[in-house]
C-alpha positions in Angstrom: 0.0 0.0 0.0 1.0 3.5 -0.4 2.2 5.6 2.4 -0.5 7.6 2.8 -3.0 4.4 2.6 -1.3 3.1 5.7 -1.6 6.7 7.7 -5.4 6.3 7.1 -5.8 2.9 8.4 -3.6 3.7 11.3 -5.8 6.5 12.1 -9.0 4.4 11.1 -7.7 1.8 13.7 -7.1 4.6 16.6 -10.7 5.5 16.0 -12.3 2.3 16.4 -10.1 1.7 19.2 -11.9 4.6 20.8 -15.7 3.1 20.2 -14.4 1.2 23.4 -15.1 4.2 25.5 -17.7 6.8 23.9 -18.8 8.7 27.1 -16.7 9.1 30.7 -13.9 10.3 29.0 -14.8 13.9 30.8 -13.1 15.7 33.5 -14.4 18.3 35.5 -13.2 21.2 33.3 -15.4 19.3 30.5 -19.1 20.7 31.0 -17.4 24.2 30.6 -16.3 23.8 27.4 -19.3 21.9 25.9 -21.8 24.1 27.7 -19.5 27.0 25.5 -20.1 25.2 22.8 -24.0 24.4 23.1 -24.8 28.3 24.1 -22.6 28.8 21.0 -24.5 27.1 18.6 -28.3 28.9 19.9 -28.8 27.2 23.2 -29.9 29.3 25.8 -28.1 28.4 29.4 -30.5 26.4 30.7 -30.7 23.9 27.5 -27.1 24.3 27.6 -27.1 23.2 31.5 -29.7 20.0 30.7 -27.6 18.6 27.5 -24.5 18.9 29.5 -25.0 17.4 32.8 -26.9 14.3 30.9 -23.9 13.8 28.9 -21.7 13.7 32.0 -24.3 12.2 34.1 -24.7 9.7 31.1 -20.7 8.8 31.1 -20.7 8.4 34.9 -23.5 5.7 35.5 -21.6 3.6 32.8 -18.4 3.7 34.6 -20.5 2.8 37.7 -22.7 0.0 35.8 -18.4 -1.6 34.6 -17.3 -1.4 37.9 -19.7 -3.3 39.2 -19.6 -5.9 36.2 -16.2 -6.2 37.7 -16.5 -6.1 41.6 -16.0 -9.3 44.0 -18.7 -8.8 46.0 -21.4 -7.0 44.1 -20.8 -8.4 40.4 -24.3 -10.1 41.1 -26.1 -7.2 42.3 -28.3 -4.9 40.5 -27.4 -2.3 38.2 -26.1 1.1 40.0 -27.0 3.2 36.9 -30.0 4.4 37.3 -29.6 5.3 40.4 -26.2 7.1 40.1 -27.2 8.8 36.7 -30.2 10.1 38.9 -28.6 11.4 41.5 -25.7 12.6 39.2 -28.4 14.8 37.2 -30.4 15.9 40.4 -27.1 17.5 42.1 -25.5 18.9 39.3 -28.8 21.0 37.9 -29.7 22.1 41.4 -26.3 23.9 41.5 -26.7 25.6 38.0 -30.8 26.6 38.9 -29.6 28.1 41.8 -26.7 30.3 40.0 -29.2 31.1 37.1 -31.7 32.4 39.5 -28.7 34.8 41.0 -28.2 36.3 38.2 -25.8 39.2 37.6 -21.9 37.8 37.2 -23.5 34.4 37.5 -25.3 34.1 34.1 -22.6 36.5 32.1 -20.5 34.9 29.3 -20.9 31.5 27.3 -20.2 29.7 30.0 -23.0 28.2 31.7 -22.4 28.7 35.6 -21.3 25.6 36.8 -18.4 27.2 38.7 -18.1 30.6 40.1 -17.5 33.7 38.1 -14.2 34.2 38.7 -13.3 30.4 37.6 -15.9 30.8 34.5 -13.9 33.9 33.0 -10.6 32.1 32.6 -13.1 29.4 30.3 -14.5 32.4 28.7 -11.5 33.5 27.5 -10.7 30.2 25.5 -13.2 29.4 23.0 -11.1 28.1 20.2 -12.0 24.7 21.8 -15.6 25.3 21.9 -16.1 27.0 18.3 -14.4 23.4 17.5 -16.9 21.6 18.8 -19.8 23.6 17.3 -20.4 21.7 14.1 -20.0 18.3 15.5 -22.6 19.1 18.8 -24.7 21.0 16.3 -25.0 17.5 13.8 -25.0 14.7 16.1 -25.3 15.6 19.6 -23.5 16.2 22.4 -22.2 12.6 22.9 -21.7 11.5 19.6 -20.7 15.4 18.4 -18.3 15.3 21.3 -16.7 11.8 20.9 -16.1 12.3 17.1 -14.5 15.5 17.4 -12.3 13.9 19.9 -11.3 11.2 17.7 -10.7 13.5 15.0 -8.2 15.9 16.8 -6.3 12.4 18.3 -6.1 11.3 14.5 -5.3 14.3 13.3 -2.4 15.0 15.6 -0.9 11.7 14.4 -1.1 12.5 10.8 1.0 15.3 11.6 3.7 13.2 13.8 3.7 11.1 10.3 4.2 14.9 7.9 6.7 16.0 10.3 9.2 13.0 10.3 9.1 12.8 6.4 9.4 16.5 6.2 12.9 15.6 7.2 13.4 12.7 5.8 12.9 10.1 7.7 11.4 6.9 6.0 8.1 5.6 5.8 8.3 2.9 8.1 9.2 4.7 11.2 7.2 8.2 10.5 4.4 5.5 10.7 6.3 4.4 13.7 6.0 8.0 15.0 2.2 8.3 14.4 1.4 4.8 16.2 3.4 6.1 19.2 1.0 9.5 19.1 -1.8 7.4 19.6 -0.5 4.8 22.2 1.9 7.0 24.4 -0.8 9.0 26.9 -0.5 11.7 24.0 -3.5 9.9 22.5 -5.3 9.4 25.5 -5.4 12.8 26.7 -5.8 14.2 22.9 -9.3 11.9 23.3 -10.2 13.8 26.8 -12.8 16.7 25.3 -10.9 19.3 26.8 -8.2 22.0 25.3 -5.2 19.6 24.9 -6.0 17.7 21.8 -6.6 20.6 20.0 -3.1 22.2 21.5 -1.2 19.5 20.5 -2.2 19.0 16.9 -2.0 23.1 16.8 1.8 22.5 18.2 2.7 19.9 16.1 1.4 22.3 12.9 4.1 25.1 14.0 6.8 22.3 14.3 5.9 21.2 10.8 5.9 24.3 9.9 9.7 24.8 11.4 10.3 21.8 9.1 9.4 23.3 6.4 11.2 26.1 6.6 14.1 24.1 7.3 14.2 22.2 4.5 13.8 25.2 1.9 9.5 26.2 1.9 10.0 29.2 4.1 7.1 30.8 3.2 4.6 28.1 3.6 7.0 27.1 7.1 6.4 30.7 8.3 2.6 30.7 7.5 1.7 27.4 9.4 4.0 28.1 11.9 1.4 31.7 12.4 -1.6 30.5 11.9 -1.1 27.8 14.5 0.3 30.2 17.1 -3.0 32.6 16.2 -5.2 29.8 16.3 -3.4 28.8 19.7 -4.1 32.1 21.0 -8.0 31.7 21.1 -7.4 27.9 22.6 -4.9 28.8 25.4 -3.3 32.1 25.2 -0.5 31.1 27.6 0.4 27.5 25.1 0.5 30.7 22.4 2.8 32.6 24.4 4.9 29.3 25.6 5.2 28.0 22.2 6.1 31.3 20.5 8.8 32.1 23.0 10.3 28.8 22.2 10.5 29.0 19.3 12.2 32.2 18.6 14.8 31.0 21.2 15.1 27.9 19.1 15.3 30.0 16.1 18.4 32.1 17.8 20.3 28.6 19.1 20.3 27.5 15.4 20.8 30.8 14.2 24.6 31.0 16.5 25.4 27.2 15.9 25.4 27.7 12.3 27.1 30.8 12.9 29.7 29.2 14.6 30.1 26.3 12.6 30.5 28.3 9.5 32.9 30.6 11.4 35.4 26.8 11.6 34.6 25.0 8.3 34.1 28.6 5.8 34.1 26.4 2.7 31.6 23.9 3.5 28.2 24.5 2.6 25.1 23.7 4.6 22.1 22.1 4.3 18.7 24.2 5.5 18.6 21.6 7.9 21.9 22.2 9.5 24.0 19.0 8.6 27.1 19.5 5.7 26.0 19.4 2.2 29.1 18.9 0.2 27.5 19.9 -3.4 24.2 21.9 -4.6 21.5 20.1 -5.2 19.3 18.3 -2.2 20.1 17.9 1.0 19.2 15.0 3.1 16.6 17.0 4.8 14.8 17.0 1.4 15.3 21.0 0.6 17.9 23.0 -1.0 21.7 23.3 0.2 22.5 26.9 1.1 24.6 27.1 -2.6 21.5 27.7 -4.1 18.1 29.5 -3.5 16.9 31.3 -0.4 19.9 31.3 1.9 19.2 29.2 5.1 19.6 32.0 7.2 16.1 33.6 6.1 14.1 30.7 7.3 15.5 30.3 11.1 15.0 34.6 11.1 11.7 33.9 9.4 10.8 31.5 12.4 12.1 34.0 14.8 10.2 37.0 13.9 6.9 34.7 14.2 7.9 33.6 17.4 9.0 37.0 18.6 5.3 38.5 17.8 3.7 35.7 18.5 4.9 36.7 21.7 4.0 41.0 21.8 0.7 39.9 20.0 -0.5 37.2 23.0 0.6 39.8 26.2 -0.8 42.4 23.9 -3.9 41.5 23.3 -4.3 39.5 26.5 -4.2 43.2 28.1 -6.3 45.0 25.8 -9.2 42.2 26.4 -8.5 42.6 30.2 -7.8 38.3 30.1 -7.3 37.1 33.8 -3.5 37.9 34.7 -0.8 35.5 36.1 -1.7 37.4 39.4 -5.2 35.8 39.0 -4.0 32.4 37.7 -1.6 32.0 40.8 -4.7 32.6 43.1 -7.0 30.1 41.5 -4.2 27.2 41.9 -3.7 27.9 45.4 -6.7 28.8 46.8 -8.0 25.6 45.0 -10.1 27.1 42.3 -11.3 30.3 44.9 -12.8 27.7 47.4 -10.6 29.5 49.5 -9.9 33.3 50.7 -7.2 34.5 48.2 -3.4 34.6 49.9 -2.2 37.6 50.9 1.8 36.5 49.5 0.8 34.7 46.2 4.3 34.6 44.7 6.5 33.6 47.8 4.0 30.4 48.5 4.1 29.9 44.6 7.5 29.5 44.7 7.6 27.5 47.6 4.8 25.2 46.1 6.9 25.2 43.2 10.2 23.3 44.5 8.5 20.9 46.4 6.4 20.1 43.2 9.3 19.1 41.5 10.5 17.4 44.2 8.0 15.0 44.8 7.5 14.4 40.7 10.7 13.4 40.1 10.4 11.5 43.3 7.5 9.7 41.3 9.4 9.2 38.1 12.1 7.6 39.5 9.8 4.7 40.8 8.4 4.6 37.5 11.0 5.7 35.1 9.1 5.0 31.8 8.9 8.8 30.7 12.4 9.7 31.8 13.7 7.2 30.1 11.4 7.7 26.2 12.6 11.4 26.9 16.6 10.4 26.6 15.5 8.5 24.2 14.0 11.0 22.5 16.5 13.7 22.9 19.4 11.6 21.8 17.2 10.7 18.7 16.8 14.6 17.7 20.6 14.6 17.8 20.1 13.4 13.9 18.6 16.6 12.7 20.5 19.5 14.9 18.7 22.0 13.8 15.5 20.4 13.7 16.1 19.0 17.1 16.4 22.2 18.6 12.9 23.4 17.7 11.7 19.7 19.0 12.7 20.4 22.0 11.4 23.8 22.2 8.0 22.8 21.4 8.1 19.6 23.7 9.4 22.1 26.4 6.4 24.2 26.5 5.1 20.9 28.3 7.5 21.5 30.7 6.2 25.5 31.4 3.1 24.3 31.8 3.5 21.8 34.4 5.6 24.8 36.0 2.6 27.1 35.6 0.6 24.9 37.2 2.6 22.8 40.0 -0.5 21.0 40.9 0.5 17.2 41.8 -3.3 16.1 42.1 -4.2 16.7 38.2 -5.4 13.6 36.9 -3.1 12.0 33.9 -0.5 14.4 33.9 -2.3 16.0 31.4 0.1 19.3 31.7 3.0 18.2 30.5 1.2 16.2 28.0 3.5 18.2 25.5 6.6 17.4 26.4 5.6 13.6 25.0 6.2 15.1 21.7 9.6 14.5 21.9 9.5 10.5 22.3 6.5 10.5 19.7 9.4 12.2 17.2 12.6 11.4 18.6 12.5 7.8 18.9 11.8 7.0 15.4 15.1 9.4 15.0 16.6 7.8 17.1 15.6 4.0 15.2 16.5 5.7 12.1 20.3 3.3 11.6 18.6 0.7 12.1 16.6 1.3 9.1 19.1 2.6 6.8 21.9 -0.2 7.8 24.3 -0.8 4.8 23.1 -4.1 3.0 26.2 -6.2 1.9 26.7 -7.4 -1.7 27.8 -10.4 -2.7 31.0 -10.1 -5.2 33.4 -12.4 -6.6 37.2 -13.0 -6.4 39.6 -10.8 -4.6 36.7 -7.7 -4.5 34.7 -10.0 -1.6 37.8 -9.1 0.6 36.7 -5.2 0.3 34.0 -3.5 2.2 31.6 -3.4 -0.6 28.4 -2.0 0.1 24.9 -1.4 -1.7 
C-alpha cells in the first residue's frame, strides 16, 4: 500500500479503538467547554445546562454500571445506573438553577455557571475549543458530536507526527512508527479527553511542521503554518500561544549562533537548511535546498524567529487590551483551590515555595516509574540526527514542561500538563531508530573484491 494508505488505516484503527469508550472520558473542566459550545451554537443556558449534565451524568452511570460488572462482592447485584445517573443529574442541575436564579456575574459569558464567576472567566477566555466543537454538537449531539470531534483531533495529531518525520526525511516505516506512538503513548489518551489539549497538540505539532518546512527550503509556507497555529493557539490557550512562541524564537536564535559558529570553523563547506554538511548543490538529506543555491538558510530560522518574537507581543498584547485574567489571578486560583478558598495575601512567595516541592515529589514519582524519563533520553538523543530540527523539537516539547511549571499541581489527573513534552519521544525515537533502518546491505562479489567493504 502506499504511504499515505497506511496513515489512514492507522488512524482508522485509533478510532475504532476509541468506540471502546464513547462517554466518561470527561473531566471536570469538560461541561465548561461543551456548555460554550451548546450556548454557542443557539442554546440558551439552561438547554445548555440539561444537555451537559446528561452527557456527563450519562458517562458516569456507565463507569459505575463496569465497575460493578467487575466487583467481587457486588458483580451479582443490581445495576447502579440508574440510580447514580439520577442522583448525578439531580445534584449537578440544582447547583446551575440556583446560579441562574442569581443572576448578575452568574449568568454573564458562554459559559453556563457551573463554577463561580471568577473560575468561568478564565473558560470564557478560550473558545477556540468550543467554536471546534460547534459543528459536530450542532449535527450529532453532544455525545456523539463530542466523541467524534475527539477522535478527529487524536487522529489528526498523528497524521502530523507522520508529515513531520518525512518533512525531514525520515522513512516511511518509522514516520508511521511515529504516528502509532502518538496514539498509544498517553499523548493519544489525553488528545481523546474533550478538553483544550487535543486541539493544542495538533496546533503544536502544525508550527513544528511548519519549522520543518522552513528548514528544508519552503520558508514561506513554514512561516505561514507556523502563524496561523500560534494565532489559532491564541483563542485555545493564550499562555500554550505565548509558551510556544517564545520557544520558538529561542530555538530560532540557538540555530541561528550554531550555524554561525560552525560556519565561522569550516568557511568552505556548505550547509544544508537543515543544519548538517551538504558537500554539493543540489538536495540535502533534509529534502530542501543546500544553502549554494536559493533562499539562503539563514532567512528561514529569522523567518521563524520574527513569528515567534510576535507571537509573543501579540498574545501579552492582546491578552491586556481584552482585560484576560492575569498570572496574578491564575496564581490565586491554583492555590486557593479554584477560589474555594480566601485568596493569599503573599501569592508569589507560597508559589515558589509550592513550586520546589512540586518538582521534588514528581521526580520522586518518576524515579519509581521511570518510563517517561527514560522515552525522553530516548527521544533527545534521537533529535541529535537533525540538529537544527532537534532544537525546535525540544522547544515545542518544552512548552510541556512551562506548563506543568505554571501549574505545579501534583493532584491533576493523567498528567495531562505536561502532556507536550511527549512530543519529543513520539518524534525522537523514530530518529533515534533511524540506523537501524538505513543499515548498509552487503553485496555479494566475486574473487579478490569479496575481501573489500563493498556495500549497496
Amino acid at each position: 500500500m502506499r504511504p499515505r494508505t497506511w496513515v489512514l488505516v492507522l488512524a482508522a484503527v485509533f478510532a475504532l479503538l476509541q468506540l471502546a469508550d464513547v462517554t466518561g472520558r470527561d473531566t471536570p473542566d469538560s461541561k465548561n467547554y461543551v456548555s460554550y459550545a451548546l450556548t454557542l451554537a443557539g442554546a440558551g443556558k439552561g438547554e445548555a445546562a440539561t444537555e451537559t449534565v446528561d452527557w456527563v451524568c450519562a458517562g458516569r452511570a456507565s463507569a459505575a454500571e463496569r465497575a460493578r460488572r467487575v466487583d467481587v462482592l457486588r458483580f451479582r447485584a443490581p445495576s447502579p445506573a440508574g440510580r447514580v445517573f439520577a442522583t448525578c443529574r439531580a445534584g449537578e442541575l440544582r447547583r446551575v438553577e440556583r446560579r441562574l436564579r442569581a443572576g448578575g456575574a452568574q449568568t454573564d459569558g458562554h459559559v453556563v455557571p457551573f463554577v463561580a464567576p471568577r473560575l468561568r472567566r478564565i473558560f470564557e477566555v478560550r473558545p477556540g475549543y468550543p467554536v471546534f466543537l460547534v459543528p459536530f454538537v450542532t449535527a450529532f449531539g453532544v455525545t456523539w458530536g463530542v466523541w467524534l470531534a475527539s477522535v478527529l483531533l487524536a487522529g489528526a495529531g498523528g497524521v502530523l507526527v507522520f508529515l513531520v518525520l518525512r518533512t525531514v526525511s525520515v522513512p516511511v516505516p518509522l514516520a508511521l512508527t511515529g504516528q502509532v506512538l502518538y496514539y498509544v503513548l498517553p499523548v493519544g489518551t489525553t488528545a481523546m479527553r474533550p478538553m483544550t489539549e487535543g486541539l493544542m497538540l495538533a496546533l503544536t505539532l502544525t508550527a513544528l511542521w511548519g519549522c520543518a518546512l522552513v528548514l528544508t527550503g519552503r520558508v514561506k509556507a513554514g512561516a505561514a503554518s507556523a502563524a496561523g497555529a500560534l494565532l489559532a493557539l491564541f483563542a485555545v490557550k493564550h499562555s500554550q500561544a505565548l509558551f510556544l512562541g517564545a520557544c520558538l524564537a529561542g530555538a530560532a536564535a540557538v540555530v541561528a549562533l550554531w550555524r554561525r559558529r560552525r560556519h565561522a570553523r569550516s568557511p568552505g563547506g556548505r550547509r544544508s537548511p537543515g543544519g548538517e554538511r551538504s558537500p554539493g548543490g543540489g538536495r540535502s538529506p533534509g529534502g530542501g535546498r543546500s544553502s549554494g543555491g536559493g533562499r539562503s538558510p539563514g532567512r528561514g530560522v529569522a523567518a521563524i524567529a520574527v513569528v515567534g518574537c510576535g507571537a509573543v507581543a501579540a498574545t501579552l498584547l492582546l491578552a491586556r487590551l481584552l482585560r484576560y485574567p492575569s498570572e496574578a489571578e491564575s496564581v490565586q486560583d491554583l492555590l486557593t483551590g479554584h477560589y474555594t478558598h480566601p485568596d493569599r495575601a503573599h501569592p508569589w512567595r507560597e508559589f515558589l515555595h509550592l513550586e520546589f516541592d512540586f518538582w521534588v515529589e514528581w521526580l520522586r514519582r518518576q524515579l519509581t516509574e521511570p518510563l517517561f524519563p527514560a522515552l525522553l533520553a530516548a527521544g533527545a538523543w534521537g533529535a541529535r540526527r537533525r540538529p537544527a530540527f532537534g532544537v525546535f523539537l525540544l522547544a515545542a516539547a518544552g512548552t510541556g514542561i512551562l506548563t506543568q511549571a505554571a501549574h505545579p499541581d501534583i493532584t491533576v489527573f493523567g498528567a495531562r500538563m505536561i502532556v507536550l513534552a511527549w512530543l519529543l519521544p513520539v518524534v525522537g525515537v523514530p530518529l533515534l531508530l533511524e540506523p537501524l533502518v538505513r543499515r548498509p546491505v552487503p553485496v555479494p562479489v566475486q574473487g579478490p573484491a569479496r575481501a573489500v567493504g563493498v556495500t549497496r
